[in-house]
C-alpha positions, 0 to 999 in steps of 0.5 A, spaced: 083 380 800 083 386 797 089 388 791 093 382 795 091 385 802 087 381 807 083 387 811 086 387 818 093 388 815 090 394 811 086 396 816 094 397 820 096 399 813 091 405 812 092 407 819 100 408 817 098 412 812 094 417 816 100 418 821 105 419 816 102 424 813 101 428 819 108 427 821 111 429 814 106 436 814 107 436 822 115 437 822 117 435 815 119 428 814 117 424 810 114 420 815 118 413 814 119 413 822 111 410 822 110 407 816 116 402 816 115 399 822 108 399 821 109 395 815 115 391 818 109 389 822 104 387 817 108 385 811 108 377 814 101 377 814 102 378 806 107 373 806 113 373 803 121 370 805 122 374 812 129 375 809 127 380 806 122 383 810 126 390 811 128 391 804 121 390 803 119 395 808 123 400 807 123 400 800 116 401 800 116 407 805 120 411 800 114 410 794 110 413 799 114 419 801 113 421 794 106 424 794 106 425 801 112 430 800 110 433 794 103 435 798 107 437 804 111 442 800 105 445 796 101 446 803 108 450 806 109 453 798 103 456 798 103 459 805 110 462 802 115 458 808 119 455 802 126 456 799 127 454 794 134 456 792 136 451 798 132 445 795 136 447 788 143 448 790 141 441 794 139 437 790 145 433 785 148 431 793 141 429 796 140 425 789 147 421 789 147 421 796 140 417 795 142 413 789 149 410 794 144 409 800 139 404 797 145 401 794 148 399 800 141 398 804 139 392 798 147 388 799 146 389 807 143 383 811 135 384 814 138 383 821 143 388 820 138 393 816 134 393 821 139 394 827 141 401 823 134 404 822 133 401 830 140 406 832 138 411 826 131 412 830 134 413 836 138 419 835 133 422 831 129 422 837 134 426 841 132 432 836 125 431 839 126 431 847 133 435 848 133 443 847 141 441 844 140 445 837 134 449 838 134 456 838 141 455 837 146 459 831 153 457 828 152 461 822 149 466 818 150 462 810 147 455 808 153 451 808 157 451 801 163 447 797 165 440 801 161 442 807 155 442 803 157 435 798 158 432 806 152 434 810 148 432 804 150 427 801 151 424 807 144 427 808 141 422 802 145 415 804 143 415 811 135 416 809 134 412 804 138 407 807 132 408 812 127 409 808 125 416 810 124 423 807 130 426 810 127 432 813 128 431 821 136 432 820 135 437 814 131 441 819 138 441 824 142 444 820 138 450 816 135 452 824 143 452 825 145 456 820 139 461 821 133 460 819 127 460 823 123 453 825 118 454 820 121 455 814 126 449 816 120 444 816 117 447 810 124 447 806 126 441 808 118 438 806 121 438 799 127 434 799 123 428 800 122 427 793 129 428 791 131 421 796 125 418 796 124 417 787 132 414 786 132 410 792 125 408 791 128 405 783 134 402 787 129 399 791 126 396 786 132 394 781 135 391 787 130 386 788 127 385 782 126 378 780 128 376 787 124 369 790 118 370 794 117 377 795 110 379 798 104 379 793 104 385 789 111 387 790 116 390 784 123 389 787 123 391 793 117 396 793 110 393 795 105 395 791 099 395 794 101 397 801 104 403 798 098 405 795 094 405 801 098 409 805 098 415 800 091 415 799 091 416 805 098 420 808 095 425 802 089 426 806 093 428 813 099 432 810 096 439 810 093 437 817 101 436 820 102 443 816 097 447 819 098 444 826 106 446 825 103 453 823 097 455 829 100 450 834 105 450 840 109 445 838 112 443 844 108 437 846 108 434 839 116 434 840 115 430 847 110 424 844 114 424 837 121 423 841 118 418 846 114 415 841 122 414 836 125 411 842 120 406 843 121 404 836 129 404 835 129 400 841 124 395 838 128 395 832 134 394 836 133 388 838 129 385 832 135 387 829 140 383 834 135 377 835 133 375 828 
């Protein structure tokens, strides 16, 4: 037992780790795509109620967006990618989006939490495997008044209520209004922090004092899992942004895309059969 993990779950956990980090460098996610079903895997090997298992699993996913996605914007700031000014104009609708979607996460039933992320993956993966917002342009301005509390505050429920950085529905609409794929991903790397540290308190306030919870959690946010899968997210991220700089990205596209179908259909039905 390590730090209340057994050495086969942590193995899974790490590994988690390494992927997540990759993929939020890679394509400006935070990388809760992987870690949240790598932990809805490995938690009840930790032990804990199973009622709350999602939670757990998605709270955590968001503590460990944090230094993923504040390593990922430091690798693309320093290449120059990142605008900043988007991030700022953003950031009190990714916040108060982020604060209603943990909410609304923690008063769902585990079944019904799971259900959601299975729908959500599986959209998310459509951006992936069709050509349907690539290279396209609706406007030259990023969008502003109500369109903007809409679009993103809608953006900070649906991720944390999923438990991922935001970054894959972020980079559809800055692509959409003229900017170009690699300052998308690299703007869209910072807005990880800004969801996932609301949503993270909120996880934890929610699930505070709650019975049998897996070992090492406060709240819904497990501890230990979460440390080991920044350690080593952090190790990989400039690795997802290098690749997103020098490589054709089209292949990744396809095996990431595949790989969120299987995902949501797994949740899907963990969700309709639990």
């Amino acid at each position: 037992m390590i730090a209340g993990i057994e050495l086969l779950p942590l193995g899974a956990i790490l590994f988690a780790g390494l992927l997540s980090g990759f993929a939020a460098g890679m394509f400006g996610i935070g990388g809760g795509f992987v870690v949240v079903p790598a932990l809805l895997l490995v938690l009840p090997l930790l032990g804990g109620s199973p009622d709350h298992l999602a939670h757990v699993a998605i709270g955590t996913s968001l503590a460990t967006i944090i230094p993923t996605s504040l390593r990922s914007l430091q690798a693309h700031a320093r290449r120059g990618a990142v605008e900043f000014d988007i991030l700022k104009s953003w950031a009190p609708w990714i916040i108060l989006g982020a604060i209603f979607g943990s909410w609304l996460a923690t008063i769902l039933p585990g079944p019904v939490l799971l259900a959601i992320f299975g729908a959500g993956v599986l959209l998310m993966s459509l951006h992936f495997l069709t050509p349907f917002t690539r290279g396209r342009q609706l406007s030259e301005t990023m969008p502003g008044g109500v369109a903007r509390v809409a679009i993103v505050g809608g953006l900070g429920t649906l991720s944390a209520l999923l438990g991922i950085g935001g970054g894959t529905i972020a980079v559809i609409v800055m692509t959409l209004c003229g900017r170009s794929l690699h300052r998308a991903i690299a703007t869209a790397s910072g807005l990880g922090v800004l969801i996932a540290i609301p949503g993270m308190i909120g996880f934890m306030l929610a699930g505070f004092g709650q019975p049998d919870l897996p070992p090492g959690s406060i709240g819904y946010v497990n501890i230990p899992a979460a440390l080991a899968i920044m350690v080593t997210a952090l190790l990989t991220a400039p690795l997802g942004v290098a690749a997103v700089h020098g490589l054709p990205p089209d292949r990744l596209r396809l095996v990431f895309g595949i790989y969120l179908i299987v995902i949501g259909a797994v949740m899907i039905q963990r969700g309709l059969t639990v």
